[in-house]
N, C-alpha and C positions, 0 to 999 in steps of 0.2 A: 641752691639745692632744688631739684625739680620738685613736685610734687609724689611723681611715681617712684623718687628716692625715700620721700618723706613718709609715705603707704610702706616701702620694705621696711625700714627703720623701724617706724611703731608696731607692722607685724613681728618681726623679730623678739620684741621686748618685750609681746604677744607671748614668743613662741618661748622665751627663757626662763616665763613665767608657770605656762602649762609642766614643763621640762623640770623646775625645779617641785611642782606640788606630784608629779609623778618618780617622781627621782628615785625614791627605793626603788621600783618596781623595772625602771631602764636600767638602773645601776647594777642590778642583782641578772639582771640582763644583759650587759655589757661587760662584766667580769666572767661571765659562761662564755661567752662567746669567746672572748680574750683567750679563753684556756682549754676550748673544744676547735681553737680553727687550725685550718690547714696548714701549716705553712709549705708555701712551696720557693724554690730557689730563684737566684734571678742567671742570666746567663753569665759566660765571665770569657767568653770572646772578643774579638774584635769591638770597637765601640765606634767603628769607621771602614767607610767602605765605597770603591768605584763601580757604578753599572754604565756600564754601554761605553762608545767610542767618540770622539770626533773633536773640535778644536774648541767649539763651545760647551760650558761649561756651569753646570749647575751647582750650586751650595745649599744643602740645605740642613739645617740643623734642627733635631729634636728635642727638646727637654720638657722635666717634669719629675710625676712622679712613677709606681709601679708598674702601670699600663705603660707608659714609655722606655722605662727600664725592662720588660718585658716579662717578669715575675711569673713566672710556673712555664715559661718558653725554652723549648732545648738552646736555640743560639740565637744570637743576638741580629742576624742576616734575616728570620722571619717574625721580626717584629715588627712596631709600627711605621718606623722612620724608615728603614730599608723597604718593605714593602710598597710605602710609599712613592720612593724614589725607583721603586722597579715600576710600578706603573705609569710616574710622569714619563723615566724612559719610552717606553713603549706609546705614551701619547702623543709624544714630542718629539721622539726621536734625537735626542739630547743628552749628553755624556753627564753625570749624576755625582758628583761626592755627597756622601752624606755621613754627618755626625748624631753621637746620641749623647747628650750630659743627664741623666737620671737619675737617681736614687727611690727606692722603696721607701714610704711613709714619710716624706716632704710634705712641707705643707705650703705655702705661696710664699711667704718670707724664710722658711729653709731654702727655698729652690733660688731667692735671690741674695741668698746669703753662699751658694756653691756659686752663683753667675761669677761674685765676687772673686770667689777663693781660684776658681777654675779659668775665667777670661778667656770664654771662648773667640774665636776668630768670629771675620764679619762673615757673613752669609746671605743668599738671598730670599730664604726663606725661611722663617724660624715655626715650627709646628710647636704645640706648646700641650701637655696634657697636665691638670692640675685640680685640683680641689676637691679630689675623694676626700683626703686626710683631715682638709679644713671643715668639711660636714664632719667627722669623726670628731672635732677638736671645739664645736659649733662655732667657727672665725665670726665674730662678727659684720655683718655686710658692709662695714665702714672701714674695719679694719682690712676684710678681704680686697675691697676695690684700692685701698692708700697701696698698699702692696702691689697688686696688680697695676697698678700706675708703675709705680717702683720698678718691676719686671721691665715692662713696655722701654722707659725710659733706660735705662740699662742698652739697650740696642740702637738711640741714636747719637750716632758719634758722627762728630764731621759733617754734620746737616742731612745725613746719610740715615734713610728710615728702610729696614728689608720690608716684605710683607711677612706680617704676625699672624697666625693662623690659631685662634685658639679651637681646640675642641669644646663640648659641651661639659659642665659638670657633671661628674662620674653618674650615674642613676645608681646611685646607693637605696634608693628607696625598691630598687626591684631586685637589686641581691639577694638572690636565696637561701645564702648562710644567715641573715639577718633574721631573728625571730620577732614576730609582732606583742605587741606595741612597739620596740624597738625600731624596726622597720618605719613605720609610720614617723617616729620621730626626726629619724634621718632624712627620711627624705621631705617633709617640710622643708627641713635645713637646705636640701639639695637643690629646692623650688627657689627660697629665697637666695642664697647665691647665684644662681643658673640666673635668676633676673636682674641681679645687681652687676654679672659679666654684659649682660645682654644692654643696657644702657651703658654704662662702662666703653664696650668695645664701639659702640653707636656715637660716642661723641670723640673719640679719633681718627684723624685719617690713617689710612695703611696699618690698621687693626681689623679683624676682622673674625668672623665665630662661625665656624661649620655647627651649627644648630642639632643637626641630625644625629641620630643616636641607632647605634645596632636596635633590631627586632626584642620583644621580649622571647624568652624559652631558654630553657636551660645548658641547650647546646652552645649557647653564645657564651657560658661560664664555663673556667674549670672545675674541675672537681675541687676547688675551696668555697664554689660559690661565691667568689669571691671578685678575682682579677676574667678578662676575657679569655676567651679563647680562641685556635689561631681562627676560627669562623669569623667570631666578631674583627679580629685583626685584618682580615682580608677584607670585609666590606666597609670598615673603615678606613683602611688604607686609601681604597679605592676612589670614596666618595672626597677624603683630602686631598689625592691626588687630580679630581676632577677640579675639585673650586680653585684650587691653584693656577692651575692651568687656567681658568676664567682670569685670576686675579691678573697673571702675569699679563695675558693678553689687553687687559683695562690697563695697565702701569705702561706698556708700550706705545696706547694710543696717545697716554696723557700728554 
């Protein structure tokens, strides 16, 4: 175990401790919230889709959890994974299937417990959006990365590794539905995972982390303050479909 594993771990146990001597006070906080938030729908379209033409052929598959499900989005075509796949089109000029396997409120071992149940087909590029709900559930960073392993290893079959594209962990800490201290709390939580993907994704090959996160302001949330909106969706899309497109062209040289 590195030392910079060893730094998250003791902060953590850090942070379970502040968490539990504050605990009425997030508790009587996270049951308002529970019972004041929004909810909004998730789409119930297509969960697969072809952009553009021609004999070569892209696969890429999305999973995760809300944000990837698309939660407060009319249809399931301007989410993340399709919007994605409409930009590699347009970068590449390159015929596009793309899948979405999601659920709302997964947490890193629900989401490899559907990998299980559901067995997606291979693909060449897996996006992957995860771990709002493990800040919400505070996973611990030992538990979150055993998992995260778990996910990753799920996709090599046959010596066969796609390119794994994680997102960053969700910024719950700038949520605007979240009230303070509450706020504060989470997103600790958000820091300590966000670092424990970030070594994590550092010591595999053909793993890799789009670091970048939408802008802060309110436009980039729905009205739950909660999940994105299609703003934050289109500059995300955008900035995956950009590293992609790097990754693909580095797996070619190799």
């Amino acid at each position: 175990m590195s030392y910079k594993n060893i730094i998250i771990y003791i902060s953590s146990l850090f942070g379970y401790l502040l968490i539990a001597i504050f605990c009425p006070v997030l508790w009587i906080q996270g049951i308002y919230l529970k019972k004041v938030a929004l909810r909004l729908p998730t789409p119930t379209d297509n969960l697969s889709g072809i952009i553009g033409e021609g004999n070569e052929t892209l696969e890429i598959l999305g999973i995760g959890e809300s944000p990837m499900a698309g939660v407060g989005i009319p249809k399931n075509s301007e989410t993340l994974t399709p919007l994605t796949s409409l930009c590699l089109n347009k970068l590449m000029d390159i015929k596009v299937n793309w899948r979405i396997l999601a659920q709302s409120g997964l947490t890193i071992n629900n989401l490899n417990q559907l990998l299980i149940e559901k067995s997606p087909k291979e693909a060449d590029i897996i996006i992957v959006a995860i771990g709002g709900n493990d800040v919400f559930n505070l996973t611990s960073p030992w538990v979150w990365v055993k998992h995260l392993d778990s996910c990753v290893k799920y996709f090599v079959k046959d010596g066969k590794t796609p390119i794994i594209l994680f997102s960053a962990v969700p910024c719950v800490g700038r949520f605007p539905a979240i009230p303070k201290p509450l706020r504060f709390a989470f997103g600790y939580w958000e820091f300590l995972l966000q670092q424990s993907l970030i070594l994590f994704v550092n010591s595999i090959d053909n793993v890799f982390l789009l670091g970048e996160r939408f802008p802060d302001g309110k436009e980039y949330f729905l009205k739950d303050g909660i999940h994105p909106s299609k703003l934050a969706y289109k500059l995300w899309s955008e900035k995956l479909a950009r590293m992609s497109v790097k990754l693909l062209k580095l797996n070619t040289n190799l």
